[in-house]
C-alpha positions as CSV (number, residue, x, y, z in Angstrom):
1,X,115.3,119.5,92.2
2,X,117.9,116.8,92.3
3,X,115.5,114.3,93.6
4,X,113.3,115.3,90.7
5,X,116.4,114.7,88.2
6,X,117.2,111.1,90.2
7,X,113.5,110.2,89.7
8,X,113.4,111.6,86.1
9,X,116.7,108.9,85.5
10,X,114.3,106.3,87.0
11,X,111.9,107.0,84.1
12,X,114.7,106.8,81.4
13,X,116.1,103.7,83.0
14,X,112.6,102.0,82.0
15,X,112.4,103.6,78.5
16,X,110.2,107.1,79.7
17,X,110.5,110.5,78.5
18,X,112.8,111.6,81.8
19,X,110.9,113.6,83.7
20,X,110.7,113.6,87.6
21,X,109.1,115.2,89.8
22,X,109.2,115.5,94.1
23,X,106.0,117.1,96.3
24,X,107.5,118.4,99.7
25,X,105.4,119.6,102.5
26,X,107.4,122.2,104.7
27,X,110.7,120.3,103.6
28,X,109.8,117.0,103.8
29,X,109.5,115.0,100.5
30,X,105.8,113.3,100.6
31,X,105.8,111.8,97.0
32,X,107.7,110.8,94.2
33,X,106.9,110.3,90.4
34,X,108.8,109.8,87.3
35,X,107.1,109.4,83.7
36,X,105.5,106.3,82.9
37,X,102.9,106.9,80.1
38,X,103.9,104.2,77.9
39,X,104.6,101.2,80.7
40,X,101.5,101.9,82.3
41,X,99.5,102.5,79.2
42,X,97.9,105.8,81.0
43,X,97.7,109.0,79.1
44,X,97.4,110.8,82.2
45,X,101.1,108.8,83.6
46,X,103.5,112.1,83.9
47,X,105.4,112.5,86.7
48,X,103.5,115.4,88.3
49,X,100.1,113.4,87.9
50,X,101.9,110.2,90.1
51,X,103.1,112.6,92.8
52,X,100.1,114.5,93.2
53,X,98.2,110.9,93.0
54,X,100.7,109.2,95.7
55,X,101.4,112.5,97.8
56,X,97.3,112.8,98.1
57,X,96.9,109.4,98.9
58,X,99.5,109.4,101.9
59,X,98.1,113.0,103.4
60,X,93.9,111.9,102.9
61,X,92.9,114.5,100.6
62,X,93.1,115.4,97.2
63,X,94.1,119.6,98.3
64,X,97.4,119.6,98.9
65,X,97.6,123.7,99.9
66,X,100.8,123.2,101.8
67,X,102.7,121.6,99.2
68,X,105.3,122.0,96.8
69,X,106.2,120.3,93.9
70,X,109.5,120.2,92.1
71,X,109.4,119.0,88.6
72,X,112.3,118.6,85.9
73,X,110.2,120.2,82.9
74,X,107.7,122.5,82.7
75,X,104.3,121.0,83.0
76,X,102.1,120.4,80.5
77,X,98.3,122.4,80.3
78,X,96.8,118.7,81.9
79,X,99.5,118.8,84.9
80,X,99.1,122.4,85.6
81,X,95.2,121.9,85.6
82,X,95.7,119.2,88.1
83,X,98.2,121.5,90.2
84,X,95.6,123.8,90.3
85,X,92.6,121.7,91.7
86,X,95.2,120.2,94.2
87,X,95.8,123.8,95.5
88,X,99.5,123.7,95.5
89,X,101.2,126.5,97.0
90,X,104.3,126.7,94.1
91,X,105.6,124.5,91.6
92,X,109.4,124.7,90.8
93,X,110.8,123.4,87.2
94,X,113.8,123.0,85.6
95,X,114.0,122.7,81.7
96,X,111.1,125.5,79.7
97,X,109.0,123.2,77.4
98,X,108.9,125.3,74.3
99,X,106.2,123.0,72.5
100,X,103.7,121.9,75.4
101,X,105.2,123.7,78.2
102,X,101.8,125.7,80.4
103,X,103.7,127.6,82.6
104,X,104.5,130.2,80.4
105,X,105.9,128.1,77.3
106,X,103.0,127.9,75.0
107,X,100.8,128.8,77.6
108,X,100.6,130.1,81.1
109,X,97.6,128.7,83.0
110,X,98.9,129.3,86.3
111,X,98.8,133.4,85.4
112,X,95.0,133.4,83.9
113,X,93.5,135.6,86.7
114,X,89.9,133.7,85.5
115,X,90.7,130.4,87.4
116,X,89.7,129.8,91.1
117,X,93.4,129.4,92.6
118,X,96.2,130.6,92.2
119,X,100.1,128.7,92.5
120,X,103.4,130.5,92.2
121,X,105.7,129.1,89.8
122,X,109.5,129.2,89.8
123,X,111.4,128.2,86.8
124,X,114.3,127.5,85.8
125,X,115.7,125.8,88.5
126,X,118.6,123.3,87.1
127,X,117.5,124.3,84.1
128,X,120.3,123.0,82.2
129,X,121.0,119.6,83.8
130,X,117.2,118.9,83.6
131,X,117.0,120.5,79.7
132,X,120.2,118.3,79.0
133,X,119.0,114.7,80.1
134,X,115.9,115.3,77.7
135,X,118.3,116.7,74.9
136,X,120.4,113.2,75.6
137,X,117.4,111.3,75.6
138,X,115.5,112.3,72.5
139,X,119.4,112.8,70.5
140,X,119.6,108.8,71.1
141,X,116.2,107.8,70.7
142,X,116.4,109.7,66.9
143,X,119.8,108.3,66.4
144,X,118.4,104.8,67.1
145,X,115.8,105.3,64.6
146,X,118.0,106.4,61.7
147,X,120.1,103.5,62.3
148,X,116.8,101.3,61.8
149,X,116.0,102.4,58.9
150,X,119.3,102.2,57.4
151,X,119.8,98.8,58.6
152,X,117.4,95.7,56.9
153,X,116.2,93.7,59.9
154,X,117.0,89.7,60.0
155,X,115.8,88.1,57.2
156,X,114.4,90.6,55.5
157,X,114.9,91.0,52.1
158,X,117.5,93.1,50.8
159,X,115.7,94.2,47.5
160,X,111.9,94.9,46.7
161,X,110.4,92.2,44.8
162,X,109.3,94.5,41.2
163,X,106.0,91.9,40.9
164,X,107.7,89.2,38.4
165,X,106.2,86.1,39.8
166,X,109.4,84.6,39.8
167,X,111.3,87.0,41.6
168,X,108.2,86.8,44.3
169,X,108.5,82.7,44.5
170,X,111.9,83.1,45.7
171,X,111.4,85.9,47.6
172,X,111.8,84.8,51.7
């Protein structure tokens, strides 16, 4: 999990949500991924998804029954889907994701007895280092907001013109 957390700093170090994740195969790490939705303008650009992606690339098939993957926060319904088709044996998180977390947070897909395969799940794991870097992150990022809007930006008019055509001819 402490790889994961290194690869989640990656993903904050480039202005991602921090989330990492590691896939091991009998205790050697195969892939790494860290959170780039936004750089890579892809929906689909979580950590998990780039590990799995990488990991299946590197071992020449797209079940990875053997493999493990450690991730910082609990995945999402998309990435547990995709931890499902790729057949992995357990998946290990840190920080529960009370508003889109699938592993037992909003939902649990990995305990619905309908689907094909099923992966253990451990969680919890560094749960509060992992929970703590995403606290840090989203604390800043609203911090840095507020300040914006309290702040006029560079040349930008400190008043609202009221619509007298002289106050909008000398407005910049």
């Amino acid at each position: 999990m402490r790889m994961a957390l290194d690869q989640a700093h990656n993903a904050l170090l480039v202005g991602e949500v921090p989330v990492g994740a590691v896939l091991m195969r009998q205790g050697q790490v195969i892939a790494t991924g860290y959170n780039r939705p936004i750089t890579t303008h892809d929906p689909t650009g979580h950590a998990e998804i780039v590990a799995l992606r990488h990991g299946a690339m590197l071992l020449g098939n797209y079940r990875l029954p053997e493999c493990e993957l450690f991730v910082t926060l609990e995945p999402c319904a998309m990435c547990a889907m995709a931890m499902l088709h790729a057949r992995l044996k357990r998946v290990i998180f840190g920080a529960p994701d009370p508003k889109t977390g699938a592993a037992g947070g909003v939902l649990d897909v990995f305990a619905d007895p309908r689907l094909n395969h099923h992966t253990q799940v451990v969680g919890g794991v560094l749960a509060e280092p992992c929970g703590a870097l995403l606290r840090e992150f989203f604390a800043d990022k609203r911090a840095r907001r507020r300040s914006e809007r309290r702040l006029p930006a560079a040349g930008a008019p400190t008043s609202i013109p009221t619509g007298d055509a002289t106050e909008l001819d000398s407005a910049p």
